[in-house]
N, C-alpha and C positions, 0 to 999 in steps of 0.2 A: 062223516065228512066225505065229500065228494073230490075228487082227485084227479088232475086231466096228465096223462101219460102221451109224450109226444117224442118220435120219432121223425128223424128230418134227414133230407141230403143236404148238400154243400151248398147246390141252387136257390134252395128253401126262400120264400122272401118271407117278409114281417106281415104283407097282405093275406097273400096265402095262409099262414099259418090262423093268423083272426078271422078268417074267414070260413075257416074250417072249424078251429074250436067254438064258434058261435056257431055252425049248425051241428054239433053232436052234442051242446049243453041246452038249448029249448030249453033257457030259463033256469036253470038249476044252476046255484051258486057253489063256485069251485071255493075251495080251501086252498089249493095250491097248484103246481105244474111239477112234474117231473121228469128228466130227461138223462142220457149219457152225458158225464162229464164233459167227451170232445165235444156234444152238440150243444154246451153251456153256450159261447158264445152267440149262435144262431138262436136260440131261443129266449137269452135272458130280455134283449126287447120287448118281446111277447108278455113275460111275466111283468116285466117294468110299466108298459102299457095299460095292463091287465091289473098294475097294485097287489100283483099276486109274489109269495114264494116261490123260490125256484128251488127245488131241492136237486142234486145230481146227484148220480150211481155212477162208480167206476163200471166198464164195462163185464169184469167177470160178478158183478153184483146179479145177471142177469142169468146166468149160465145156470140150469135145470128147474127155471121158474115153468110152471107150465100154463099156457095158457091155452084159452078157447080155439083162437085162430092160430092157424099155426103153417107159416111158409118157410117151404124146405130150405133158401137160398137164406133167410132169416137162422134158420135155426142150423145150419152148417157153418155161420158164422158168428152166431153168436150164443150158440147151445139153446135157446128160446127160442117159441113160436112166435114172439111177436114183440119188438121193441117195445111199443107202445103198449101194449097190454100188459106185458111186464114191469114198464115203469109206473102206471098205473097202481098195479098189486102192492110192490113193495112201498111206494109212495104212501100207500093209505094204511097199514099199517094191520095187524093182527084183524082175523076172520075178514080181509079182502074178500070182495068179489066184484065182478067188471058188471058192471050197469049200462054199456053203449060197448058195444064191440068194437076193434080196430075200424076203423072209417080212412082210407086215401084223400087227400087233395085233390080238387079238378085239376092242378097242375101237374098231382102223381110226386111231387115233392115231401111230404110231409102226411105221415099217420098220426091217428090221434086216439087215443082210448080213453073212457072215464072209468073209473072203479070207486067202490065207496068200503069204507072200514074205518075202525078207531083210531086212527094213530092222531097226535094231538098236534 
């Protein structure tokens, strides 16, 4: 199962973010989205639009996930290299692995990871 891990600011819009998960899915059907509880708001749109799950993480769910990409101001605040990549991982469930590295928004508002594993 494929799995889209997204990471947003406050600005984030509803465009932006489909606009971005359609160019790092080319085609490949998600199972679900994944996000920080406080970003549940800004993203449940997304998922509702999308007919997808939204699953949330508290944020310390995230704290010594390790992933590929990895930015210092990211991981000074949130122990992880990469929101998105980590929501991603634990989204998808036993032997993860990220399949689309974190990707930025033209906006700069929203990252986006895909990861794929078993979780049901």
């Amino acid at each position: 199962m494929i799995v889209a891990g997204i990471g947003c600011s406050s600005r984030v819009t509803l465009a932006e973010m489909q606009a971005l998960l359609q160019q790092m899915t080319l085609g490949r059907k998600l199972a679900r989205i994944v996000c920080l509880e406080a970003r549940a708001p800004l993203i449940a749109p997304l998922a509702q639009v999308l007919d997808l799950p939204l699953l949330t993480l508290p944020r310390g769910a995230l704290r010594g996930i390790s992933t590929p990409t990895i930015s210092p101001r990211v991981m000074d605040d949130f122990g992880t290299g990469s929101v998105a990549e980590a929501c991603a991982l634990l989204g998808a469930g036993r032997a993860a692995r990220i399949v689309v590295f974190r990707a930025r928004s033209d906006m700069g508002q929203a990252t986006c990871a895909l990861a794929e594993g078993d979780a049901g």
